[in-house]
C-alpha positions in Angstrom: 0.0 0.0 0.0 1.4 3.2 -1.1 2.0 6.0 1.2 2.1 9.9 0.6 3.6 13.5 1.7 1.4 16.1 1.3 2.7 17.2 -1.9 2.1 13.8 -3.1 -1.7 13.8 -2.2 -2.2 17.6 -3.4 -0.5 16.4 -6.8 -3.1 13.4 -6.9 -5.8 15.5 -6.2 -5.1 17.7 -8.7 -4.5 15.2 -11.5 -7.7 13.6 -10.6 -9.7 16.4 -11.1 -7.9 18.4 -14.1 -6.8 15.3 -15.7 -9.1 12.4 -15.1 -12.2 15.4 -15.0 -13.6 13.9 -11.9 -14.7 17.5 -9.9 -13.3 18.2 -6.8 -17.1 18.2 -5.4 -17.3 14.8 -5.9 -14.5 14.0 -4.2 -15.0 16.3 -1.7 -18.4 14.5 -1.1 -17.3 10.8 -1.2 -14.5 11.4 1.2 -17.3 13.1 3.8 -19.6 10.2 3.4 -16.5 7.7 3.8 -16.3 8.9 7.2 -19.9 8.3 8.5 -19.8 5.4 6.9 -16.6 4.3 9.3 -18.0 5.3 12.0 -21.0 3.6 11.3 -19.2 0.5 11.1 -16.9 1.3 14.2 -19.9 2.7 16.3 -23.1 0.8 15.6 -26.3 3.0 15.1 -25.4 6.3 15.2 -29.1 7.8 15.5 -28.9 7.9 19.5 -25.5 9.8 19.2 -25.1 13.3 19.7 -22.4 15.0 17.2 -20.5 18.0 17.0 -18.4 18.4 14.4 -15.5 21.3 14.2 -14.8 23.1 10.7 -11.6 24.2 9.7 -11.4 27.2 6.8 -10.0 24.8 3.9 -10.8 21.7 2.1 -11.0 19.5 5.4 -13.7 21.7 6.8 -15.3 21.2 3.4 -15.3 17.4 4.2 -16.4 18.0 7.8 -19.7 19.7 6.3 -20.2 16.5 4.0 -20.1 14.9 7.6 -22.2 16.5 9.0 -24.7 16.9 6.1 -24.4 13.5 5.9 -24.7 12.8 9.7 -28.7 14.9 9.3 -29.8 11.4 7.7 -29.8 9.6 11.1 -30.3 12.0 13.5 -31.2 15.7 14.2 -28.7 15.8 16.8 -25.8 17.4 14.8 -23.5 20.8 16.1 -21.1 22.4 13.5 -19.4 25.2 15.1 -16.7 27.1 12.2 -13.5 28.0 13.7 -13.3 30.2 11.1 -15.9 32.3 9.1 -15.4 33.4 4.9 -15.5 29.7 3.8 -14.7 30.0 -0.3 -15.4 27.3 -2.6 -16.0 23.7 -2.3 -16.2 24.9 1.7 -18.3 27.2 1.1 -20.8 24.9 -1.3 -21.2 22.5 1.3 -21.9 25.0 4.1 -24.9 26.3 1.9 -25.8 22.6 0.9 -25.8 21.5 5.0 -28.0 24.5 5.6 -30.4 24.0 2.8 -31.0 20.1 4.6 -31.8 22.1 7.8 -28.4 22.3 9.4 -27.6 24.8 11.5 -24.0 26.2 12.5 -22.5 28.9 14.9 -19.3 30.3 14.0 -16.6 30.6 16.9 -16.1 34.3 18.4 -19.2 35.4 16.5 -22.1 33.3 17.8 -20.6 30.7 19.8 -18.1 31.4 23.0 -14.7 29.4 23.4 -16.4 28.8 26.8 -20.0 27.5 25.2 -17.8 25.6 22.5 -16.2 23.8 25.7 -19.7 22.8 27.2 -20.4 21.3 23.7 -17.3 19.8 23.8 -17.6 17.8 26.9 -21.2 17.0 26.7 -21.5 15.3 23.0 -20.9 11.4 22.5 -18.9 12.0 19.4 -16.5 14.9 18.1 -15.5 15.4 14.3 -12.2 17.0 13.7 -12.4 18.4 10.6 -10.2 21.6 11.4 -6.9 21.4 9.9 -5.7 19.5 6.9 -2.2 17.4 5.6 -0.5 20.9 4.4 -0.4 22.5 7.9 3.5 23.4 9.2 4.5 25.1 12.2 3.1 24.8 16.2 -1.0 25.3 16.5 -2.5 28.9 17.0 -5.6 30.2 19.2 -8.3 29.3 19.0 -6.9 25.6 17.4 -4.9 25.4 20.1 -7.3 25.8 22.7 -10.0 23.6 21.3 -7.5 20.4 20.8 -6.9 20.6 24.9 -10.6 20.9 24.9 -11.3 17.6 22.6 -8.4 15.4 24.6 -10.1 16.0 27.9 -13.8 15.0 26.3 -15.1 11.9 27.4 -16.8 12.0 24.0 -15.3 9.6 21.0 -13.1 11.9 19.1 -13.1 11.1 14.9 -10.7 12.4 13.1 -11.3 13.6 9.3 -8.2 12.9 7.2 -5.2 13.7 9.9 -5.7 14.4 13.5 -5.5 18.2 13.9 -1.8 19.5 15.0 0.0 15.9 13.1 2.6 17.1 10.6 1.3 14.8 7.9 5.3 14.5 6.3 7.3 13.5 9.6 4.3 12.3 12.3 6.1 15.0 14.6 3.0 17.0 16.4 3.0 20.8 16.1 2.9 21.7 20.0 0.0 19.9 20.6 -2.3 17.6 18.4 -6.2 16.0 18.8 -5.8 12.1 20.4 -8.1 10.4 17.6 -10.1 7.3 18.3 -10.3 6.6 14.8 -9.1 8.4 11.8 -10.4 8.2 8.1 -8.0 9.2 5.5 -8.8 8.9 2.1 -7.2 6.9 -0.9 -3.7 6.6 1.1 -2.1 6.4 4.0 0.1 9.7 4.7 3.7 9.8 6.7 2.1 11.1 9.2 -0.3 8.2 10.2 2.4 5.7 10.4 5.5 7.4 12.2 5.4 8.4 15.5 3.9 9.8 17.6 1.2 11.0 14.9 0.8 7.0 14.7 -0.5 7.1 18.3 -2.5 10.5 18.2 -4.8 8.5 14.9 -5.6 5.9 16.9 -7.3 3.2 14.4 -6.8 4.1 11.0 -9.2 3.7 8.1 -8.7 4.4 4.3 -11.4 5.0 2.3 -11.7 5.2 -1.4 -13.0 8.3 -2.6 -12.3 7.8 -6.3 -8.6 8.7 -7.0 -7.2 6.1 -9.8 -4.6 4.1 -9.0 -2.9 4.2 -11.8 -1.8 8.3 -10.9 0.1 6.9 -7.5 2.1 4.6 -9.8 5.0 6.2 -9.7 4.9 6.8 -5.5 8.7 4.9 -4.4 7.0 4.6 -0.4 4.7 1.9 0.5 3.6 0.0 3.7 4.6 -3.2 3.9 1.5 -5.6 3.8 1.1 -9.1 4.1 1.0 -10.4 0.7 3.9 -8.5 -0.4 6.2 -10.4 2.1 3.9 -13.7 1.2 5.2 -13.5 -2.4 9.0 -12.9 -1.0 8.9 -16.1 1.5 11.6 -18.3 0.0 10.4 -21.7 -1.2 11.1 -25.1 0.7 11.2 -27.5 -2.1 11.2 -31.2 -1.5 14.1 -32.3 -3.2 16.4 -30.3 -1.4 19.8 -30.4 1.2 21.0 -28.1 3.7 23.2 -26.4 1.1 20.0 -25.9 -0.9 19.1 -23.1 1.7 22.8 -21.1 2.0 25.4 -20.7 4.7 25.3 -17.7 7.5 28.2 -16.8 8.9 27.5 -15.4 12.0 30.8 -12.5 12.8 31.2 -11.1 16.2 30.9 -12.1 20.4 33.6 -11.0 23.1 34.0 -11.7 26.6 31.8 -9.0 27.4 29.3 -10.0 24.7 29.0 -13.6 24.6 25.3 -13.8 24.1 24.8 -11.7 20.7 26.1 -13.8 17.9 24.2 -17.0 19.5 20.5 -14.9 19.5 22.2 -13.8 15.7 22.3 -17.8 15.0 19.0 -18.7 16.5 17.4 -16.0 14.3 19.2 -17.6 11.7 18.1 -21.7 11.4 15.0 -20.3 12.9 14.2 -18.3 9.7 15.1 -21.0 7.6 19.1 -20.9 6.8 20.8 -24.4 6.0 24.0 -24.3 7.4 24.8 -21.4 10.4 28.4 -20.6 11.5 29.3 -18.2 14.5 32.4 -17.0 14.1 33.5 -15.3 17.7 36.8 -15.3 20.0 38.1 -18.7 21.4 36.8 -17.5 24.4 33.5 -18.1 24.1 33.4 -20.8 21.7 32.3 -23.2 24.1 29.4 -20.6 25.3 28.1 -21.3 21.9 27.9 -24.9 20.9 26.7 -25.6 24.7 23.7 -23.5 23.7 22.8 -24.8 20.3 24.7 -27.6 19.0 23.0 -27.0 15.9 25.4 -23.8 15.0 28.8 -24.8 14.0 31.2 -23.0 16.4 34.5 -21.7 14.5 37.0 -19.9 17.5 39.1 -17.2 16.5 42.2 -15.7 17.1 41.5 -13.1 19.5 43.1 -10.2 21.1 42.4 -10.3 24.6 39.1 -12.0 23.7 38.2 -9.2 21.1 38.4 -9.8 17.1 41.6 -8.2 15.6 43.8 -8.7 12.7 44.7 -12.1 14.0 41.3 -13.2 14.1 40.7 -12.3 10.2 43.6 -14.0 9.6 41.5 -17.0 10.8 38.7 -16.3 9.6 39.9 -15.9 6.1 39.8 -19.4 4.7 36.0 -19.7 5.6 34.8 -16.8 4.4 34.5 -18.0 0.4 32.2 -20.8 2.4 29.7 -18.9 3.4 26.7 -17.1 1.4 26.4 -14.0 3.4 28.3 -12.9 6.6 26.6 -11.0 9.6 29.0 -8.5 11.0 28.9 -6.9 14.6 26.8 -8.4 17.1 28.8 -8.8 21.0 31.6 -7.5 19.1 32.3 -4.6 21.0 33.9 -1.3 20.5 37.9 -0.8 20.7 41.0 -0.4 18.8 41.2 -3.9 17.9 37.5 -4.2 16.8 37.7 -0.8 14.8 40.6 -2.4 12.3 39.0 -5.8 12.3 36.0 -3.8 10.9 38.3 -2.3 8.5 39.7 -5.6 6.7 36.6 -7.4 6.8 34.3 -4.9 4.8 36.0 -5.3 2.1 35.1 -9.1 1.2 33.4 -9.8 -1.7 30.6 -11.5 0.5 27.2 -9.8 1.1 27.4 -8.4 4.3 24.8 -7.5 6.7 26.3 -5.2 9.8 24.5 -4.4 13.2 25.5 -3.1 16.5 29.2 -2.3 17.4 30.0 -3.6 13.7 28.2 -0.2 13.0 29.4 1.6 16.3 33.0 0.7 14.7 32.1 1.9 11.5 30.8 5.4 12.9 35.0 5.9 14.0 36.3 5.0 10.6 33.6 6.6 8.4 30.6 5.1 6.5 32.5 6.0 3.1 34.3 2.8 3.1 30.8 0.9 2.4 31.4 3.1 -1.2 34.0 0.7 -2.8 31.9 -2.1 -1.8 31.1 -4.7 -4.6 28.6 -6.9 -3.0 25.6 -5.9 -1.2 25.0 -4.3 2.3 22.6 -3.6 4.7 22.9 -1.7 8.1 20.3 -2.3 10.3 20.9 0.5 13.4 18.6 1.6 15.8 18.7 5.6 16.1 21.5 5.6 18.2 23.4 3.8 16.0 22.6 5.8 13.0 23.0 8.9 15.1 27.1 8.4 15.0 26.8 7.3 11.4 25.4 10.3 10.3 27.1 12.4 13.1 23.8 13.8 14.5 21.3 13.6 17.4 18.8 11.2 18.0 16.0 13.8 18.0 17.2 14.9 14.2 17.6 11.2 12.9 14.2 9.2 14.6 12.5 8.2 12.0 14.0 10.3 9.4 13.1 8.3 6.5 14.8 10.9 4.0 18.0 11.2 6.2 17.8 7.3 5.9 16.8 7.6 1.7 19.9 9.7 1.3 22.3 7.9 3.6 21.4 4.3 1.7 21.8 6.5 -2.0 25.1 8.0 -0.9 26.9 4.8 0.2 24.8 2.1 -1.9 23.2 0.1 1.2 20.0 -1.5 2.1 19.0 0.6 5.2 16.8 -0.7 8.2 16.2 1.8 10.3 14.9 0.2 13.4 12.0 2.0 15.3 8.3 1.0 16.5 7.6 1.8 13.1 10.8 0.2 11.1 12.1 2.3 7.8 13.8 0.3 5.0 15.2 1.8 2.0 17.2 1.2 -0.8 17.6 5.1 -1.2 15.7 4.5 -4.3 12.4 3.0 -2.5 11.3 2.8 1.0 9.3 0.4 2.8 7.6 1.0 6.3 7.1 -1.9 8.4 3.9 -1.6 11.1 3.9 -5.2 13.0 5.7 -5.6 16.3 5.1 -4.4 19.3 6.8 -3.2 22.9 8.2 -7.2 23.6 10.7 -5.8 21.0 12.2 -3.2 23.1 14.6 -5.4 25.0 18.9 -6.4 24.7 19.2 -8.7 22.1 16.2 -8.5 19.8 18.2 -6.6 17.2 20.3 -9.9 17.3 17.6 -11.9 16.2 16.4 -9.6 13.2 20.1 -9.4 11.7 20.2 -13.7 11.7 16.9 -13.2 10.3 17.8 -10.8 7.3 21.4 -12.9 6.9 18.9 -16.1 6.8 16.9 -14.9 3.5 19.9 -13.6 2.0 21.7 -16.4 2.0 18.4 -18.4 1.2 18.5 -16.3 -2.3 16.9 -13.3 -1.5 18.4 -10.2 -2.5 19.2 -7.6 0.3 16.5 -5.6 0.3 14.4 -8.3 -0.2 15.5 -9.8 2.8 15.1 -6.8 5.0 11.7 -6.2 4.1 10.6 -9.8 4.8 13.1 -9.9 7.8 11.5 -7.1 9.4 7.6 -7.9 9.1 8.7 -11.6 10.5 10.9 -10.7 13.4 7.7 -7.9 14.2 5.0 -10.5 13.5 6.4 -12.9 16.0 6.6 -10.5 18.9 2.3 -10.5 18.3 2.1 -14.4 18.9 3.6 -13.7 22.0 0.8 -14.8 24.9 2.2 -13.6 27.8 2.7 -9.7 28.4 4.7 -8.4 26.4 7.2 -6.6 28.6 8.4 -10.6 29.6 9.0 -11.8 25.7 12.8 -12.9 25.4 14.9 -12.5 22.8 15.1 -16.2 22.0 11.5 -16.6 22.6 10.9 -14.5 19.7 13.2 -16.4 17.4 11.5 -19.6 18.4 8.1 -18.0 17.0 9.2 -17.1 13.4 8.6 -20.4 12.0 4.9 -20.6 13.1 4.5 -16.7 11.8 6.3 -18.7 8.3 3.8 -21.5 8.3 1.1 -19.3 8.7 1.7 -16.7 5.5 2.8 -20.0 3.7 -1.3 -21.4 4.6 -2.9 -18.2 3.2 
């Protein structure tokens, strides 16, 4: 499912109406009827409900009078109040058309006080927002301001028309203060703003209705959702006549005496997600810490330097590394001198490469320009720390900064997964958001798991951004067939799901 800026959904709009000649009435009209309809369905009979429904001065007051218009055909009980008078065109129509059903409306300042509007507020069973649009910028002005405290302290069920007032529809950042939707209905596409946080919180549940834009104009959008049937079709195939080579080998590339852990969770993400043959290669240390856990992973110890990989341990490491299909780079590793030139040798095999945690903490002290002279594919997966010292910025400037991310991946020709409660991969040419997963995830080791997972695909014929799109809907999809609460889901718990969340796309 395809996923818009602002510009993107004005350009649709406007390409529907002067080139595909469907009037901006019509459209104005199916996407104010979409909305009772939701509610309808989310609600039950709405004739017992008393409504009020707030108008904004642009197009998403116009659709707030279809609303309400709309809302006349079940029950008398409907309150507009404008926030703003001199309503021009397609606004302005539908004012005239909700009057000439009976409707009745008070403008805000003029015949209406912020003080009545408040007892309307608190005493309705449903409030409409229908004040600002998907083009508003900057922090929310009186009276806005004041009426969106007003509607969060309502007991009343708050519907939101298009984009909760005071989201910025391109970032999900909220403008000072936004409305705390029950239920939002956007129309033809999800924006930015509905899926990144926190506007993904403030829309609560999210409908998208179909209000007549063709397809066929979105067809050259490069963001998308990721949906179900798009990772169905990516789901390597199992076929019968097959061998544990059939499925690739992971090389698993990290572990220290601090870390000993990482690279096993790494593993288990690994053979859980399907790979044939799974190799941790970590410091003779903790080689034993590995196999004891899982004799399934083949345990290769390295040269170490004080149980850290070095330059001796890639001299060990050298004659396995044409073995392998794809090597996983980082997890446990840790972060010091001897890491930092270890990183340095072993980014330039000719081996598809997937790099997480201090593999990317070490490449934040030699500079993400070596990834450049790269010949075989990459992905980072960092969380926004982690990408903060890539990109040598704070965390504030770099959560869930999908264009930061679209550049960073174009610049140094990488698959990207930015990590996040809503997940960002891109290619720099096409980004993918990921919605499943929930706060299970937000524990040590989890990251682990999701870069065996993307090593897995790759090395089961997947290419890498491929693999990081699938990666990331299965590691998030197993954290929800978790049965206990989710603050006590383990790391290896998790892994031990993604089979049953592969058996279950495989049914449908």
């Amino acid at each position: 499912m395809y996923i818009l800026t602002s510009d993107e959904m004005k350009s649709l709009d406007r390409k529907t109406i002067e080139e595909i000649g469907i009037p901006s009435r019509v459209l104005m009209e199916r996407a104010g009827v979409s909305v009772v309809l939701s509610m309808e369905h989310e609600f039950g009979p709405l004739e017992n409900l008393d409504f009020l429904v707030l108008v904004g001065g642009g197009n998403n007051g116009g659709d707030g009078l279809v609303v309400a218009r709309a809302l006349l055909d079940y029950t008398p009980n409907v309150t507009v109040v404008l926030t703003k008078e001199n309503l021009r065109g397609d606004p302005l129509e539908n004012l005239k058309a909700f009057e000439r059903v009976g409707g009745e409306y008070a403008v805000l300042g003029k015949n209406i006080s912020i003080e009545e509007l408040e007892y309307l507020v608190m005493s309705s069973d449903v409030v409409i927002d229908a004040m600002l649009g998907i083009g508003v910028k900057g922090e929310l002005r009186e009276p806005i301001s004041s009426i969106v405290d007003m509607v969060n302290q309502s007991p009343a069920r708050k519907v939101c028309v298009d984009l909760p007032s005071g989201v910025d529809s391109d970032t999900g950042k909220i403008l000072g203060k936004a409305v705390k939707c029950d239920l939002t209905v956007t129309f033809a596409y999800p924006k930015i703003g509905h899926i990144l946080y926190p506007g993904r919180e403030y829309a609560g549940k999210l409908k998208v209705a179909s209000i007549g834009i063709p397809r066929i104009l979105a067809s050259d959008i490069k963001r998308a959702i990721i949906t179900e049937d798009l990772v169905r079709s990516l789901i390597p195939a199992r076929k019968k006549d097959s061998s544990k080579g059939t499925y690739g080998r992971v090389g698993i590339v990290g572990g220290s005496l601090l870390y000993g852990g990482a690279p096993i969770l790494s593993a288990l993400g690994s053979m859980k997600s399907g790979a044939g043959l799974t190799y941790v290669f970590a410091p003779k240390e903790i080689h034993t810490a590995v196999i004891s856990n899982y004799p399934e992973v083949i345990s290769i110890p390295l040269e170490s330097c004080g149980g850290y990989l070095c330059k001796k341990s890639f001299g060990s490491l050298k004659e396995w590394i044409e073995k392998m299909s794809v090597l996983a780079i980082g997890p446990g590793m840790g972060l010091n001198e001897y890491t930092i030139e270890f990183l340095k040798m072993i980014v330039d095999v000719e081996k598809p490469i997937v790099l997480d945690a201090d593999g990317l903490n070490a490449l934040s002290k030699i500079g993400a320009d070596i990834l450049k002279n790269r010949k075989s594919q990459t992905v980072l997966t960092p969380h926004p720390g982690e990408f903060s010292r890539l990109v040598k910025d704070s965390i504030e400037e770099v959560l869930y900064n999908y264009r930061l991310a679209e550049k960073f991946a174009k610049q140094h020709g990488v698959v990207l997964v930015l990590k996040g409660a809503t997940t960002i991969v891109t290619d720099g040419e096409n980004t993918l958001f990921n919605l499943t997963g929930n706060t299970g995830l937000s524990k040590g080791g989890s990251g682990d798991v999701l870069t065996g997972v993307i090593a897995s695909l790759i090395a089961q014929g997947l290419d890498s951004f491929e693999a990081s799109i699938l990666g990331v809907y299965l590691h998030g999809a197993a954290a929800h067939l978790n049965k206990s609460d989710e603050s006590g889901l383990l790391p290896t718990e998790l892994a031990k799901m993604i089979p049953d969340v592969l058996k279950s796309l495989r049914k449908r």
